[in-house]
C-alpha positions in Angstrom: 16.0 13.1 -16.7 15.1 13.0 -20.3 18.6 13.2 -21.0 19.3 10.3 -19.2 16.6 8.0 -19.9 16.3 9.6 -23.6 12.6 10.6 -23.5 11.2 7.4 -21.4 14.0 4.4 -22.0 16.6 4.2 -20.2 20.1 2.1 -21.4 21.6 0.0 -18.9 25.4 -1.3 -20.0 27.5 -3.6 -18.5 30.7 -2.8 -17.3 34.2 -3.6 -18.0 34.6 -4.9 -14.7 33.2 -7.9 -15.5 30.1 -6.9 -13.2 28.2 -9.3 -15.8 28.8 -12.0 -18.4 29.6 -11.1 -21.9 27.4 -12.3 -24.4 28.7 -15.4 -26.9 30.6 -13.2 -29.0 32.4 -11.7 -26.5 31.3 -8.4 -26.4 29.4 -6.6 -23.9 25.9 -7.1 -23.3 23.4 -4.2 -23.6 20.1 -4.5 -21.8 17.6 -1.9 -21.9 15.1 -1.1 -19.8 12.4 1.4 -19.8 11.7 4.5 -17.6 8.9 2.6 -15.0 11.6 -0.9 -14.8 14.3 1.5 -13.8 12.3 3.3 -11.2 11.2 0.0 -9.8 14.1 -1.3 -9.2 15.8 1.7 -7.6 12.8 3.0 -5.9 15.0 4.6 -3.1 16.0 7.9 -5.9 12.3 8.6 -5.1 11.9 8.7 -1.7 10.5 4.9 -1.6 13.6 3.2 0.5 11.3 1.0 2.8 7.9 0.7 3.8 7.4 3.3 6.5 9.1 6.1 3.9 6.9 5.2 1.1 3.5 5.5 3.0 4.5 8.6 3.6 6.1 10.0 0.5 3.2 8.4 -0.8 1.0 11.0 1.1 3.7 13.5 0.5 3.4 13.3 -3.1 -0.4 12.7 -3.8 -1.1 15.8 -1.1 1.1 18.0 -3.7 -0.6 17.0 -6.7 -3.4 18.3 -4.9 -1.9 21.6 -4.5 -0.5 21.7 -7.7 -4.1 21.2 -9.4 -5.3 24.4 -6.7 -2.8 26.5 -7.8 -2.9 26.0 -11.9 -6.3 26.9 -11.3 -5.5 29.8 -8.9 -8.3 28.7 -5.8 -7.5 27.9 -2.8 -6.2 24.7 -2.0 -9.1 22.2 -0.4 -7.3 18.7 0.4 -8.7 16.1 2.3 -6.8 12.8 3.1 -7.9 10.0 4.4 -5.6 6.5 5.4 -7.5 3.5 6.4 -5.6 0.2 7.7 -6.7 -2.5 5.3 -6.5 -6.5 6.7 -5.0 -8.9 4.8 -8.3 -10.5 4.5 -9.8 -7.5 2.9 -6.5 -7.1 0.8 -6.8 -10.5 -0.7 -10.4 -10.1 -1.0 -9.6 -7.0 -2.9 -7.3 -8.8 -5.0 -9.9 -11.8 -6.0 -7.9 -14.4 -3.8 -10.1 -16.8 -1.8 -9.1 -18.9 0.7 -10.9 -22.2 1.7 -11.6 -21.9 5.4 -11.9 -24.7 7.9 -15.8 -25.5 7.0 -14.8 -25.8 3.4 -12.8 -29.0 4.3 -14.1 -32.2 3.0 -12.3 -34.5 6.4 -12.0 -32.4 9.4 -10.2 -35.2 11.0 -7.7 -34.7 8.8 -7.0 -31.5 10.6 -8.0 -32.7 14.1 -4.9 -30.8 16.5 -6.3 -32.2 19.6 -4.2 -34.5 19.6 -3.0 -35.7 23.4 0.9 -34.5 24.3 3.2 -37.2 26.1 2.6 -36.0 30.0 -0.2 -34.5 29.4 -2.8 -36.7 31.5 0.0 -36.6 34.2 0.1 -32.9 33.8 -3.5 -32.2 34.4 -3.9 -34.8 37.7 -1.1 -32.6 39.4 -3.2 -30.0 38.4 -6.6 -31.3 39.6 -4.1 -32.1 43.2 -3.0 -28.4 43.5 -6.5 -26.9 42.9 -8.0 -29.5 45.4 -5.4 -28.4 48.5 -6.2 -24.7 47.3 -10.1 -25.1 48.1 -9.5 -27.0 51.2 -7.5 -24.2 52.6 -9.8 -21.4 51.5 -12.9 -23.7 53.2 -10.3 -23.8 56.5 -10.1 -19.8 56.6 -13.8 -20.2 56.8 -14.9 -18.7 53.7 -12.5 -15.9 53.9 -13.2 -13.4 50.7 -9.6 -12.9 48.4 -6.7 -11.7 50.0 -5.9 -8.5 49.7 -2.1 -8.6 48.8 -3.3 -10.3 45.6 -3.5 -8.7 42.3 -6.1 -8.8 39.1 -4.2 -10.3 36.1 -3.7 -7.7 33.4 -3.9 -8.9 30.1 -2.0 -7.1 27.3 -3.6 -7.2 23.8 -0.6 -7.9 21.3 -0.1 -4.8 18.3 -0.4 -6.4 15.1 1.1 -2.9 13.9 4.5 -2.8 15.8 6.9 -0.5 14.4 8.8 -1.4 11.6 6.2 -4.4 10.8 4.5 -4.2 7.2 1.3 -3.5 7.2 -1.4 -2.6 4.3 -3.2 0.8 4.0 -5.9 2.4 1.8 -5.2 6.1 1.0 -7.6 8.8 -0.2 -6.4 12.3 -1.1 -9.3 14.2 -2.9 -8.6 18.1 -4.0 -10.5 20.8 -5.6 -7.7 21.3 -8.5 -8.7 21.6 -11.7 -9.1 17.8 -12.7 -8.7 15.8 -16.1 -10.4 14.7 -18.5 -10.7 10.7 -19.5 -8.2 10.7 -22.1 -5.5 12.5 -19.9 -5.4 10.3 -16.8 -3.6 7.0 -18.1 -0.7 9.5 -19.7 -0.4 11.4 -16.3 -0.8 9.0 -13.9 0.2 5.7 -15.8 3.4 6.7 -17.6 6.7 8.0 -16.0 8.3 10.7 -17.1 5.4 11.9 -18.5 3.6 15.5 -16.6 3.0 18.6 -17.4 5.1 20.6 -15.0 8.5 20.3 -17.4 7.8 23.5 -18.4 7.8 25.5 -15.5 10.1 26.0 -12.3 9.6 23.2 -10.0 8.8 24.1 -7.2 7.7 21.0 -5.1 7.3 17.4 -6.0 9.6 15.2 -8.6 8.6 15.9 -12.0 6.7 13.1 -13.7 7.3 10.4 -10.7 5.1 11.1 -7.8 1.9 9.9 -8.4 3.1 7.2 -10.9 5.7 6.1 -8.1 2.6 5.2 -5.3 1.4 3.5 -8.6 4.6 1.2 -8.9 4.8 1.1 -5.1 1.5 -0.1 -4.9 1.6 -3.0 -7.9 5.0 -3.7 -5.9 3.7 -4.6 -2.7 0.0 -5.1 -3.0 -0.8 -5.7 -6.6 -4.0 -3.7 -6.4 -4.5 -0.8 -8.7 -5.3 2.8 -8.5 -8.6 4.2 -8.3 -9.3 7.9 -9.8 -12.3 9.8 -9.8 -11.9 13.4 -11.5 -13.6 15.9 -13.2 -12.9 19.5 -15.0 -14.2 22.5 -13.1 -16.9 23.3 -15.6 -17.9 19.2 -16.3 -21.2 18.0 -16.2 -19.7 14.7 -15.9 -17.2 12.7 -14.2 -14.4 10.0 -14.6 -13.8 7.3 -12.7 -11.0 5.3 -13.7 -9.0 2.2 -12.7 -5.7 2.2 -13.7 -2.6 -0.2 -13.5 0.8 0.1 -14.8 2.9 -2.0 -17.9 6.4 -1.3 -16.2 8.0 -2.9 -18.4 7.1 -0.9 -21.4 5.8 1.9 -19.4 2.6 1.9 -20.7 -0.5 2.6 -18.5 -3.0 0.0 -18.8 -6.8 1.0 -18.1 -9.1 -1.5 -16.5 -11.9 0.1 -16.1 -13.4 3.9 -16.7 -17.0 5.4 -17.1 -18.4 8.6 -16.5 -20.2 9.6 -13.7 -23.4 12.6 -13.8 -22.3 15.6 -11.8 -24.6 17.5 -9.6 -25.0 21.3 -10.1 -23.0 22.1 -6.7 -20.6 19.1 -7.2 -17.2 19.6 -6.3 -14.7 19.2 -8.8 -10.9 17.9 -8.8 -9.2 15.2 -8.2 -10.1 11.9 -5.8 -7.0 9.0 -6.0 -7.5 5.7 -3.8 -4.5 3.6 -3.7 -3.6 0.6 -1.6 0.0 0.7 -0.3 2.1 -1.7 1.7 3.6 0.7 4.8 5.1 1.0 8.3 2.5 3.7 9.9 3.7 3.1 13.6 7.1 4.3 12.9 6.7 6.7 10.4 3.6 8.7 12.2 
């Protein structure tokens, strides 16, 4: 990849076939991008082709982190994962967007929508007529209790989550690897093409895009950033950190971090929240 992109930029050229306008002069135009803006917009080289996929290479991805962490330190792996449907009420809440609800408006006539349809009174004294030759001929069969060829109405709650619908979900994947410390999570986790696994065999996961890819997914379709809490295995202190992305420089950007007091029998590792658009009832 770093051949490619040359180290974390990638050149994107226009082609002869006239694909795109020359510039003024006549030549061809030249636009570059960098490593994050490429990834973005071609999402689908890691796994990310459409929303059910990329909550679960989401998952996928952060779940082998986890094991990657276990192993460097050589424990067994402890993973825990957790995915919570978020509403979009929560989501935009999340996200600082309030919305004015019906008691914050200053003329609720304005908004009145009981307004009368054409027919409607004629409608509702055929109605009144019906109901009135029902009870007579219920008082006729002398109080007769409900027939018994008659069935109870079922009523069938509608799935908000229907498969293939987009829905918004909050996942957790916490390990007991062997953490980092404050000044290497916006590198590994805010910058693509940047890990430290390009020295050894791979042997699961896409080097330097798994984790920063549910980062880019996440800006992409909920715009909230990523929550990490980590610490070293002989820490007395932890690091919580929110981090968000600059993809068009590929930059990380930190928007919050502070340390946290450990507890003698404190796990350590790695804890990574992030808030995903996805397709759970197809992809389950």
């Amino acid at each position: 990849l770093n051949k490619v992109f040359g180290s974390s930029t990638a050149m994107v050229k226009a082609s002869r076939g006239g694909a795109s306008s020359p510039g003024k002069s006549g030549r061809e135009v030249v636009v570059r991008k960098s490593a994050a803006e490429f990834f973005t917009e071609n999402q689908t080289i890691a796994g990310f082709d459409n929303p059910g996929k990329a909550l679960y290479t989401t998952i996928r991805e952060l779940v082998e982190n986890g094991l990657d962490a276990a192993e460097s330190i050589r424990v067994a792996p402890e993973i825990r994962v957790t995915v919570q449907e978020v509403s979009q009420a929560a989501l935009d809440a999340g996200r600082g967007v309030v919305h004015a609800g019906p008691e914050a408006r200053r003329d609720a006539a304005l908004f009145a929508t009981n307004k009368k349809k054409p027919g409607a009174a004629k409608k509702k004294k055929h109605d009144d007529e019906s109901q009135s030759l029902k009870d007579d001929d219920d008082d006729d069969a002398g109080g007769a209790t409900q027939s018994s060829s008659s069935k109870p109405t079922m009523t069938q709650d509608t799935d908000s989550s229907s498969k293939g619908s987009t829905m918004y979900y909050k996942v957790t994947v916490e390990d007991n690897g062997c953490g980092m410390t404050a000044d290497v999570v916006p590198e590994a986790l805010g910058r693509v093409l940047s890990g430290s696994k390009y020295g050894v065999r791979q042997t699961r996961g896409k080097f330097g895009l798994g984790a920063k890819m549910a980062l880019i997914w996440a800006k992409k379709s909920t715009g909230v950033p990523i929550d990490v809490w980590t610490a070293t295995r002989d820490a007395k202190t932890a690091t919580r950190t929110t981090l968000d992305i600059d993809v068009q420089h590929n930059e990380p950007r930190v928007l919050k971090q502070s340390d946290e007091r450990l507890d003698a029998g404190q796990q350590r590792g790695t804890r990574l929240t992030v808030i995903v658009g996805g397709a759970w009832a197809g992809y389950k």
